[in-house]
Backbone and ligand atoms as CSV (ligand in chain L), in Angstrom:
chain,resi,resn,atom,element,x,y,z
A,1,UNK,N,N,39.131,86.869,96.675
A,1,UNK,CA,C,38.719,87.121,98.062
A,1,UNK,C,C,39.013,85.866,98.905
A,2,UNK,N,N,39.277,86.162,100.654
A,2,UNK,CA,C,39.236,84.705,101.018
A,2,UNK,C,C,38.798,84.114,101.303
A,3,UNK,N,N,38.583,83.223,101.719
A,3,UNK,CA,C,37.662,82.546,102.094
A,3,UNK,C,C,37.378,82.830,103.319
A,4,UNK,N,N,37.703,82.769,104.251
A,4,UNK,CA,C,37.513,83.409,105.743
A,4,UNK,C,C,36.793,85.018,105.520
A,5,UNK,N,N,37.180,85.629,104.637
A,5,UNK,CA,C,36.416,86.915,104.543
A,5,UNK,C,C,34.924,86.835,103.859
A,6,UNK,N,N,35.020,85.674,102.858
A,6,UNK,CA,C,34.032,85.623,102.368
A,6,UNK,C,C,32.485,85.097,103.364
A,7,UNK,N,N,32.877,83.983,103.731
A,7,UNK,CA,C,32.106,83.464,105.178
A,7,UNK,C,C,31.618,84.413,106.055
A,8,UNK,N,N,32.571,85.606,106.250
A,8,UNK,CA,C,32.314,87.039,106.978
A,8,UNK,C,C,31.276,87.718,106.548
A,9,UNK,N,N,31.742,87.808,105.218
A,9,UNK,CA,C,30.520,88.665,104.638
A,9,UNK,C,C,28.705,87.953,104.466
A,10,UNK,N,N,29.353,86.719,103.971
A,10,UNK,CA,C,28.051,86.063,103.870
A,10,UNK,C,C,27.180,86.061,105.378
A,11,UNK,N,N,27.739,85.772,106.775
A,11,UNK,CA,C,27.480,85.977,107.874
A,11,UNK,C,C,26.819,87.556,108.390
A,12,UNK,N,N,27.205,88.642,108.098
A,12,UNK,CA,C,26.859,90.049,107.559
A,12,UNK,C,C,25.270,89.932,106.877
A,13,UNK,N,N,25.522,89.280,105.602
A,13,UNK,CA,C,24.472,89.335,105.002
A,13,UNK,C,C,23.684,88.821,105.411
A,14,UNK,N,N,23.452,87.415,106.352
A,14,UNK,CA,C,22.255,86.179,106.508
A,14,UNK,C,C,21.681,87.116,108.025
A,15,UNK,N,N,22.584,87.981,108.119
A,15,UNK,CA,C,22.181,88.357,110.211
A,15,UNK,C,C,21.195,89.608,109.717
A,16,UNK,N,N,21.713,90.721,108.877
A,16,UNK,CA,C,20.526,91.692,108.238
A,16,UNK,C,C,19.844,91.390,107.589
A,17,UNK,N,N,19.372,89.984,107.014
A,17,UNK,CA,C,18.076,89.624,106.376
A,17,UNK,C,C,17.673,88.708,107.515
A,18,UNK,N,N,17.891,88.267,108.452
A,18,UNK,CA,C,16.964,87.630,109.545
A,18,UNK,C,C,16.750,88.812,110.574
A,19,UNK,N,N,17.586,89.839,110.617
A,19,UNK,CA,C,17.581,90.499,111.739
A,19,UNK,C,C,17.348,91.979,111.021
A,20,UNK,N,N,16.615,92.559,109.751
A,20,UNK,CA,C,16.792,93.857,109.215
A,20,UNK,C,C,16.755,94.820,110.399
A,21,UNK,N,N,17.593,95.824,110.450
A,21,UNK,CA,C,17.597,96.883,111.184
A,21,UNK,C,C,16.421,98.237,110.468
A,22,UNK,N,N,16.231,98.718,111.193
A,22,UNK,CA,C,15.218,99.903,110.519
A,22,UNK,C,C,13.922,99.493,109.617
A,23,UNK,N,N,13.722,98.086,110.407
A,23,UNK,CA,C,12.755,97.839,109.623
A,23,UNK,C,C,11.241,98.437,110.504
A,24,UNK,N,N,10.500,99.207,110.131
A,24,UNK,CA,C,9.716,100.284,110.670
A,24,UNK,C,C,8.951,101.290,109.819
A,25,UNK,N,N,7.633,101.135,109.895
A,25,UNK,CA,C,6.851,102.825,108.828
A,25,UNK,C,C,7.250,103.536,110.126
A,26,UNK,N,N,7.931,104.715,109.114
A,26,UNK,CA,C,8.114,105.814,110.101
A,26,UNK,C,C,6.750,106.930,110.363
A,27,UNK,N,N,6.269,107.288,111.178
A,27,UNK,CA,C,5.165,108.603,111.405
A,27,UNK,C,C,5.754,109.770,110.918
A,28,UNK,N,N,4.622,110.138,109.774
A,28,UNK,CA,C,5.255,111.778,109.211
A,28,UNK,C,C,6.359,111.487,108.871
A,29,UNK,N,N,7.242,110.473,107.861
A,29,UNK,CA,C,8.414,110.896,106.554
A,29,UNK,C,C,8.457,112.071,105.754
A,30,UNK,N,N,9.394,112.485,105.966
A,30,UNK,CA,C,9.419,114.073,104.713
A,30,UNK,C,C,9.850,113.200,103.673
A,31,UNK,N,N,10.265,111.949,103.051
A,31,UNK,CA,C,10.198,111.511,101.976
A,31,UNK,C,C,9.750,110.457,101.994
A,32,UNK,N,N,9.365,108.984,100.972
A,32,UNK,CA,C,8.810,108.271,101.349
A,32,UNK,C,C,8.333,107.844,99.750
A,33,UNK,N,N,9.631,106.621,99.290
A,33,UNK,CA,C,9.579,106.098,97.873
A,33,UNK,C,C,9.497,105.025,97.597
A,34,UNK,N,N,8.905,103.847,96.893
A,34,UNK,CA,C,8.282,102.921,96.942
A,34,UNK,C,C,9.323,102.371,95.836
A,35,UNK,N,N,10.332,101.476,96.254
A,35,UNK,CA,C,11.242,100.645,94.905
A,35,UNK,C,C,10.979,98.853,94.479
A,36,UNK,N,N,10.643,99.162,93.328
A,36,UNK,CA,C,10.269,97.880,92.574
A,36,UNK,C,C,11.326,96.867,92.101
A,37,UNK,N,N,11.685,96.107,92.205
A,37,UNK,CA,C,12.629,95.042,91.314
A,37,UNK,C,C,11.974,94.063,90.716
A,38,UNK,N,N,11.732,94.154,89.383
A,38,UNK,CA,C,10.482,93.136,89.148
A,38,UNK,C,C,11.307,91.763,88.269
A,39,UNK,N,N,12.495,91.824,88.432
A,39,UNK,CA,C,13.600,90.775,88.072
A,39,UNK,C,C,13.665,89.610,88.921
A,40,UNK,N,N,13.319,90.553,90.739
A,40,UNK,CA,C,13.473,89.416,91.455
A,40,UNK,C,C,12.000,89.244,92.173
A,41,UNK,N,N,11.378,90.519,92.236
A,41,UNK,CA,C,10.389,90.965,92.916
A,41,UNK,C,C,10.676,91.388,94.034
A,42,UNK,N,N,11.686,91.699,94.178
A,42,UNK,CA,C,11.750,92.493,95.496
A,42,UNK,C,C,11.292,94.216,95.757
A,43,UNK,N,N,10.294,94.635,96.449
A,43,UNK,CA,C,9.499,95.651,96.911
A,43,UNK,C,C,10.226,96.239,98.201
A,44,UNK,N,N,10.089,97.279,98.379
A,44,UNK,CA,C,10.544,98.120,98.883
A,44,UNK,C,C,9.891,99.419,99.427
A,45,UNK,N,N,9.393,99.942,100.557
A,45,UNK,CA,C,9.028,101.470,100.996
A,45,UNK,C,C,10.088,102.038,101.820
A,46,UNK,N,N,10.748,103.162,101.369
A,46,UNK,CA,C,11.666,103.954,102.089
A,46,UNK,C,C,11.091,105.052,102.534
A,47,UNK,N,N,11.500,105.352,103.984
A,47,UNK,CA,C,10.906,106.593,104.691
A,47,UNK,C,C,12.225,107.179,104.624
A,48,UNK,N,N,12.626,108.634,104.407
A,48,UNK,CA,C,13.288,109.598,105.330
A,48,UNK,C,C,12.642,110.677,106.396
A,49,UNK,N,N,13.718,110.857,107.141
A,49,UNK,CA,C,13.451,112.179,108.086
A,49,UNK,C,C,14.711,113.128,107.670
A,50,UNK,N,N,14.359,114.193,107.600
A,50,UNK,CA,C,15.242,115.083,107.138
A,50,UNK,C,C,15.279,116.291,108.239
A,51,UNK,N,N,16.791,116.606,107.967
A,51,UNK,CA,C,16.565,118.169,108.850
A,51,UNK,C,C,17.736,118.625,108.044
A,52,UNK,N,N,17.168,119.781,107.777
A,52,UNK,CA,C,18.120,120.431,106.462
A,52,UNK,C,C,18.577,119.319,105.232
A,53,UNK,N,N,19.659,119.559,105.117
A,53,UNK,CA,C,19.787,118.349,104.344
A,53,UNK,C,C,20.898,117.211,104.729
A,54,UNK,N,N,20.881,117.066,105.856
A,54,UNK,CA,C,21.054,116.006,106.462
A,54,UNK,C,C,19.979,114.959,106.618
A,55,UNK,N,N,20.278,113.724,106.460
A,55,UNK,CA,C,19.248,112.386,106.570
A,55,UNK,C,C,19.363,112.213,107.881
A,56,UNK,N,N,18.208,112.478,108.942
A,56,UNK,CA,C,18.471,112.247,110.382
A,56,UNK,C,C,18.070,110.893,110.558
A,57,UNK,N,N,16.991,110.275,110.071
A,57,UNK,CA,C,16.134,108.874,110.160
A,57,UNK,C,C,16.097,108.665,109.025
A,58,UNK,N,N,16.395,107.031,108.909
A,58,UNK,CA,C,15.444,106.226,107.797
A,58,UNK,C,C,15.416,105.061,108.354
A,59,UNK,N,N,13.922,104.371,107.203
A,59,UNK,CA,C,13.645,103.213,107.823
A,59,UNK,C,C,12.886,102.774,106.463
A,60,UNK,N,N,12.457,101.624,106.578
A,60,UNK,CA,C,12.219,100.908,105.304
A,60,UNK,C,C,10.923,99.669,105.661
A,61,UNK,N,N,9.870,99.177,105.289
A,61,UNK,CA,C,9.530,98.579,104.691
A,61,UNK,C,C,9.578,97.486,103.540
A,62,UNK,N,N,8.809,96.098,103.914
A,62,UNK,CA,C,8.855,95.287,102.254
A,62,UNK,C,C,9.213,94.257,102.760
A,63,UNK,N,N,9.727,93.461,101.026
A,63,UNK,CA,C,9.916,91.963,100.928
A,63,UNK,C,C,10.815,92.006,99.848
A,64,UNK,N,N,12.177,90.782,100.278
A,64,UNK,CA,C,12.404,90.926,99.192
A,64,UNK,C,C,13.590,89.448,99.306
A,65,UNK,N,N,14.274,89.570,98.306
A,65,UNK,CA,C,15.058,88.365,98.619
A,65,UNK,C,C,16.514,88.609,99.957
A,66,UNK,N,N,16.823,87.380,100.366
A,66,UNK,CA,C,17.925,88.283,101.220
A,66,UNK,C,C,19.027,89.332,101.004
A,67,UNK,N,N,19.210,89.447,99.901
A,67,UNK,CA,C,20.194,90.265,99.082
A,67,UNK,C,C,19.691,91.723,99.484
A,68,UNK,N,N,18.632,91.962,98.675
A,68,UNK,CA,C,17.922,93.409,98.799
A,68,UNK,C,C,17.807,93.826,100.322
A,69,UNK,N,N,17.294,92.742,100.576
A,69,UNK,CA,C,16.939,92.944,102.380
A,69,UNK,C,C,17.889,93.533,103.290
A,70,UNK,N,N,19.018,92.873,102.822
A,70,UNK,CA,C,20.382,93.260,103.671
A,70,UNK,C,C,21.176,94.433,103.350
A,71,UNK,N,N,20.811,94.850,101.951
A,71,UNK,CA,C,21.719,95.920,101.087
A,71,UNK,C,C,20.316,96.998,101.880
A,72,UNK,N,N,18.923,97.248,101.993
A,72,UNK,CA,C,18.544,98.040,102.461
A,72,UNK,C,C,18.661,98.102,103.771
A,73,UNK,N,N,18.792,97.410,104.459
A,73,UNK,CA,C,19.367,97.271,105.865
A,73,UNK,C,C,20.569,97.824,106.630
A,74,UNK,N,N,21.307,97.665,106.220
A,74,UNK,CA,C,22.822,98.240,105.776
A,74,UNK,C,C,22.921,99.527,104.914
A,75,UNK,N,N,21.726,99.914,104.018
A,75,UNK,CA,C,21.789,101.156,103.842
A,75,UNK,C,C,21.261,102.104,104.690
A,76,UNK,N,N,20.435,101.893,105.426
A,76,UNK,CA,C,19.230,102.650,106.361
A,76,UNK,C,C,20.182,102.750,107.758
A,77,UNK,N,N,21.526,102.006,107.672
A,77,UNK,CA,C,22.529,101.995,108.879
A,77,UNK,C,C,23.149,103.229,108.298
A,78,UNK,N,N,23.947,102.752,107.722
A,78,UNK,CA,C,25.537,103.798,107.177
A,78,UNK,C,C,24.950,105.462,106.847
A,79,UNK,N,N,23.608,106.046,106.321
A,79,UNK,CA,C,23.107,106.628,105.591
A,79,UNK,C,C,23.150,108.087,106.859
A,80,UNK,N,N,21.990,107.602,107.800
A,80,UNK,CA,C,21.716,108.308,109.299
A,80,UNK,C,C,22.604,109.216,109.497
A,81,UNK,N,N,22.627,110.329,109.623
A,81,UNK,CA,C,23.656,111.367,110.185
A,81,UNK,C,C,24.053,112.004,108.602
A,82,UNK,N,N,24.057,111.120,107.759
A,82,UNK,CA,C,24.817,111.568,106.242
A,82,UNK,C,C,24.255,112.754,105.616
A,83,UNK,N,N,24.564,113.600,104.803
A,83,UNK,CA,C,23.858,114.860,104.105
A,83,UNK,C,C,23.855,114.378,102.825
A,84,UNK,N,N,23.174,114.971,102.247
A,84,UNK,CA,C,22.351,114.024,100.851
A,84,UNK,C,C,23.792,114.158,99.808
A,85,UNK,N,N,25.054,115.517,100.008
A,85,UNK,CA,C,25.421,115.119,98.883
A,85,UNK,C,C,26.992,114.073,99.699
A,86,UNK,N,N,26.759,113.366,100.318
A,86,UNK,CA,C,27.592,112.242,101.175
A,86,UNK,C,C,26.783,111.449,100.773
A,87,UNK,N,N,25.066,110.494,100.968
A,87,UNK,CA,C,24.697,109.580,100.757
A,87,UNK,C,C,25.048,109.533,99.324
A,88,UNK,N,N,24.864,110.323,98.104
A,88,UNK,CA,C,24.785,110.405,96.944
A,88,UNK,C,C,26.424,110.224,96.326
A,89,UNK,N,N,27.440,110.674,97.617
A,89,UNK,CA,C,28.787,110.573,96.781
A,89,UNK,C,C,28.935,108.504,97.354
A,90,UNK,N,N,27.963,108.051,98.515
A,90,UNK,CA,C,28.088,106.624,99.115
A,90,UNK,C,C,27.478,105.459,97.716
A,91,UNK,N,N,26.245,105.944,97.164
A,91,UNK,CA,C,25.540,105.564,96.078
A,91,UNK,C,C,26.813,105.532,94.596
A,92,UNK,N,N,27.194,106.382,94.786
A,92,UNK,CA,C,28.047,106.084,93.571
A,92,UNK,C,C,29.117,105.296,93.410
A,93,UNK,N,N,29.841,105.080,94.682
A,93,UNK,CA,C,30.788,104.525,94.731
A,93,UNK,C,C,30.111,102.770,95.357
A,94,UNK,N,N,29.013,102.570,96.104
A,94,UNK,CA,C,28.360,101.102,96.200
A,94,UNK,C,C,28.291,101.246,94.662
A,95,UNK,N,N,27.352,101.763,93.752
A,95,UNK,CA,C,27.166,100.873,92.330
A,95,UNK,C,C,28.508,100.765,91.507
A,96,UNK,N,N,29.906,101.489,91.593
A,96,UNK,CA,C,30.626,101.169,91.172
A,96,UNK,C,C,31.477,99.570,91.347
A,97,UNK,N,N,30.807,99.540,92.784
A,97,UNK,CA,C,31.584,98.654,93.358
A,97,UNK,C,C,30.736,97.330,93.363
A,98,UNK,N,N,29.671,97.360,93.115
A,98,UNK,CA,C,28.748,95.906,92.611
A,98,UNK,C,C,28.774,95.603,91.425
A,99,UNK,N,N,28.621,96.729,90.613
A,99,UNK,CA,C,28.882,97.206,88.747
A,99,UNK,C,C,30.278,96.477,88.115
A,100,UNK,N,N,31.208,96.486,89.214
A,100,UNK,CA,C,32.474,95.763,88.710
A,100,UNK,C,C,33.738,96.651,88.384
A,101,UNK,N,N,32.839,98.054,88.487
A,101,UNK,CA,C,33.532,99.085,87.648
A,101,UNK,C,C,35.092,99.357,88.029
A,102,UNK,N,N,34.841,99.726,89.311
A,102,UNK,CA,C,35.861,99.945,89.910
A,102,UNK,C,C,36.384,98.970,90.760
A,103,UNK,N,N,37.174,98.081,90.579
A,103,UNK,CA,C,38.110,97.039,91.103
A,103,UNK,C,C,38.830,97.365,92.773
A,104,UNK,N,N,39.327,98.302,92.960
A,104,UNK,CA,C,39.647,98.746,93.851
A,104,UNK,C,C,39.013,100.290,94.687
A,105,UNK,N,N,37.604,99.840,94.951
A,105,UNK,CA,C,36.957,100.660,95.469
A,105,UNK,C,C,37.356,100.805,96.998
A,106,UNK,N,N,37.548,102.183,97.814
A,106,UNK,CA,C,37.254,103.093,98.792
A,106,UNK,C,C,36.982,101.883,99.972
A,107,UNK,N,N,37.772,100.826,100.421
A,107,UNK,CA,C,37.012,100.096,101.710
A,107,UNK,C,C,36.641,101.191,102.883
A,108,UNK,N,N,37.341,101.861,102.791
A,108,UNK,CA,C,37.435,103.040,104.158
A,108,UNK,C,C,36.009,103.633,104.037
A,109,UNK,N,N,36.082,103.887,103.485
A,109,UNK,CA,C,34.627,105.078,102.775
A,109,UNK,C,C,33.179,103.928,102.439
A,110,UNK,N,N,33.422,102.927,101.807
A,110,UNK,CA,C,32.405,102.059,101.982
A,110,UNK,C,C,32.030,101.329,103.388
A,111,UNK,N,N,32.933,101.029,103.778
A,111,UNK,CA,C,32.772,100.365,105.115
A,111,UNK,C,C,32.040,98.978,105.243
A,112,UNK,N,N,30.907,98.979,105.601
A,112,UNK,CA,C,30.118,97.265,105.968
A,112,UNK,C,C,29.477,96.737,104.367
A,113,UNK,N,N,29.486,98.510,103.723
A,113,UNK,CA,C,29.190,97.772,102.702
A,113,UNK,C,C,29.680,97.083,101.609
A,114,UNK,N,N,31.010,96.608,102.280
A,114,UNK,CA,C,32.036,95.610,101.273
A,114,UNK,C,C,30.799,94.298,101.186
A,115,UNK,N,N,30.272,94.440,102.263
A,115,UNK,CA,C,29.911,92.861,102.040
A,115,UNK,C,C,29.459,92.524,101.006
A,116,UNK,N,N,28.918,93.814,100.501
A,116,UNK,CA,C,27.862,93.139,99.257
A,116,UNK,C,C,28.228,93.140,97.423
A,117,UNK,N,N,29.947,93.298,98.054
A,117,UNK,CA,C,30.807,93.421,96.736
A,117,UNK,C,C,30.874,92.161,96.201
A,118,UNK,N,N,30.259,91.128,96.529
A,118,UNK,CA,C,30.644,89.325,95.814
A,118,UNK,C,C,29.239,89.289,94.940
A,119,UNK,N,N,28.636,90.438,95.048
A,119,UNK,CA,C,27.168,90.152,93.784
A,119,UNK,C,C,27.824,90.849,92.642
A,120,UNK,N,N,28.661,91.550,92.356
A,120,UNK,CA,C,29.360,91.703,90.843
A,120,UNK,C,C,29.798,90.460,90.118
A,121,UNK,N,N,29.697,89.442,91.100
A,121,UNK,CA,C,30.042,88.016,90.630
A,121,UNK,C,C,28.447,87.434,89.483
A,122,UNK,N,N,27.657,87.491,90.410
A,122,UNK,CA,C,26.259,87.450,89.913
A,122,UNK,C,C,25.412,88.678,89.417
A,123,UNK,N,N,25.983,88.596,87.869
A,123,UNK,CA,C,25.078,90.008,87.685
A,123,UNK,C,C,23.638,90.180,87.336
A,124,UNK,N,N,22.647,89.551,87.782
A,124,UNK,CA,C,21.040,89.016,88.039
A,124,UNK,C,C,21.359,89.253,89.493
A,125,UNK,N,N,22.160,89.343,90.581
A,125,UNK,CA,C,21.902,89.863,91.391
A,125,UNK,C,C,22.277,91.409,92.216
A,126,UNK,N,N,22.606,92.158,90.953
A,126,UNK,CA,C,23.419,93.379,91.061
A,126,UNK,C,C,21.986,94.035,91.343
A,127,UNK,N,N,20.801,93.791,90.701
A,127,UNK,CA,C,19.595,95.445,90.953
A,127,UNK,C,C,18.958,94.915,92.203
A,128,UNK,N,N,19.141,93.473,92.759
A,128,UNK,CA,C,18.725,93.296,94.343
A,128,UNK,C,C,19.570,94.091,95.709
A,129,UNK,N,N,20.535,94.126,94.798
A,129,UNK,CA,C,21.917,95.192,95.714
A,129,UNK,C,C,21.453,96.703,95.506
A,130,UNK,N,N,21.295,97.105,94.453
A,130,UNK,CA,C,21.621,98.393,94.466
A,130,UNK,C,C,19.905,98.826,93.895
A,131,UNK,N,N,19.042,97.961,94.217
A,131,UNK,CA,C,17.853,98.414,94.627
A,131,UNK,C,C,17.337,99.570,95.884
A,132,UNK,N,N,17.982,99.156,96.970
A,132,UNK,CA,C,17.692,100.481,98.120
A,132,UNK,C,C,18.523,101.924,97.688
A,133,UNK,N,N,19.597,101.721,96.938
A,133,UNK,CA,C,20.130,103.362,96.444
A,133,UNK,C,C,19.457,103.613,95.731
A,134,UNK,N,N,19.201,103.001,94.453
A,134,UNK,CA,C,18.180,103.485,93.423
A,134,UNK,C,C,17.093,104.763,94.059
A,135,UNK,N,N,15.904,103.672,95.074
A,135,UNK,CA,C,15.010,104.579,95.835
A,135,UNK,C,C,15.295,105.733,96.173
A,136,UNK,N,N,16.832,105.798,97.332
A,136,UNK,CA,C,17.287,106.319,98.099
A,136,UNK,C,C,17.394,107.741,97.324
A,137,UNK,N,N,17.931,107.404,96.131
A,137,UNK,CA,C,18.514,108.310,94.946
A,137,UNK,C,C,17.121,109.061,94.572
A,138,UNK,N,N,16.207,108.400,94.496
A,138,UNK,CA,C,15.108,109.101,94.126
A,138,UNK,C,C,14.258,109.724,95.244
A,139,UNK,N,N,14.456,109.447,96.425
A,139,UNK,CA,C,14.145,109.896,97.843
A,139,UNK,C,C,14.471,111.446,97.886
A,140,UNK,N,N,15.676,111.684,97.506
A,140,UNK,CA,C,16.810,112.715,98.011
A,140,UNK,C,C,16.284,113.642,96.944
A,141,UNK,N,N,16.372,112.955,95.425
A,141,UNK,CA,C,16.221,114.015,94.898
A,141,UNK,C,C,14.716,114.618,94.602
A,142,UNK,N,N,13.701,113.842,95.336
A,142,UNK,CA,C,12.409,113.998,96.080
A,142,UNK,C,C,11.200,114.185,94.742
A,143,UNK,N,N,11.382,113.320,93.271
A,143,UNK,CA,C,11.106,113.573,92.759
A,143,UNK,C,C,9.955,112.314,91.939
A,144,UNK,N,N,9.820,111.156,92.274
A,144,UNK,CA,C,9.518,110.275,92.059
A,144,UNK,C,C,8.584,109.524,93.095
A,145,UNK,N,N,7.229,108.783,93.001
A,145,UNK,CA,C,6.599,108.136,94.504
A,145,UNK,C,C,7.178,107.035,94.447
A,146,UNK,N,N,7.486,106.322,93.470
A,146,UNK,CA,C,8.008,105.120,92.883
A,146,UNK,C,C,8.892,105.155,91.897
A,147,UNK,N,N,9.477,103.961,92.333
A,147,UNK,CA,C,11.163,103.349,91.170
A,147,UNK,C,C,10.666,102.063,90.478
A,148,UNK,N,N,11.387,101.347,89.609
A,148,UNK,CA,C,11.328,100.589,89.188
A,148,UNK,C,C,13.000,100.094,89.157
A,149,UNK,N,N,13.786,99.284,88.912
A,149,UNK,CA,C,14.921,98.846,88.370
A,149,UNK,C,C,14.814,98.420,86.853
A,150,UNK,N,N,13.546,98.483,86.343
A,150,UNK,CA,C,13.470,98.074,84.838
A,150,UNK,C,C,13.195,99.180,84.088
L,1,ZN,ZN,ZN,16.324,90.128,94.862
């Protein structure tokens, strides 16, 4: 990666953990899942609003390190407008793409969330990344009050 891109991203990341977007308890969530990372301790409450199965609102709650902060931040962006089986095809392809798995992942289709492709570097910081899908994942499929990453 270059260096000029990298600085980019890191800049990305430091502005949604000083500045989280959707950070807000929403009134009346039709979902509403509580994600644990007890690796880093980062906590987590996710609200959705749903209409059909489109995600019309989300918003989030918590503490966590800047990593998590920004990956839920950036998820509670891109997500809005999405229908659960779009957030769920977005979830698979972010953990592929922190996971290492896939080398040449979808920039088009991921979008802002390249930024958070330099934590496959640090893998102790891969479940602070893909801590807000986890939830998200368990949000949608509306089956869980709480996650854990362990
Ligand atoms: Zn963390």
């Amino acid at each position: 990666m270059f260096d000029d891109l990298r600085d980019l991203y890191q800049e990305v990341i430091f502005d949604h953990n000083r500045n989280p977007r959707n950070f807000r308890v929403m009134d009346n969530p039709d979902r509403k899942v509580e994600g644990f990372n007890p690796l880093c301790g980062d906590r987590l409450t996710l609200y959705l609003k749903m209409a059909g199965d489109t995600i019309e609102d989300a918003s989030f709650q918590g503490s966590g390190c800047a990593i998590s902060t920004a990956s839920v931040s950036l998820m509670t962006e891109i997500v809005k407008g999405k229908t659960e089986a779009e957030a769920e095809a977005l979830f698979t392809q972010f953990h592929e793409m922190t996971t290492g798995k896939d080398e040449h992942f979808n920039l088009e289709a991921i979008g802002k969330l390249a930024v958070l492709a330099g934590v496959r570097e640090y893998p102790a910081r891969v479940k602070c990344a893909t801590l807000a899908w986890h939830t998200l994942d368990a949000a949608l499929k509306n089956e869980q009050q709480s996650i854990s990453t362990e």
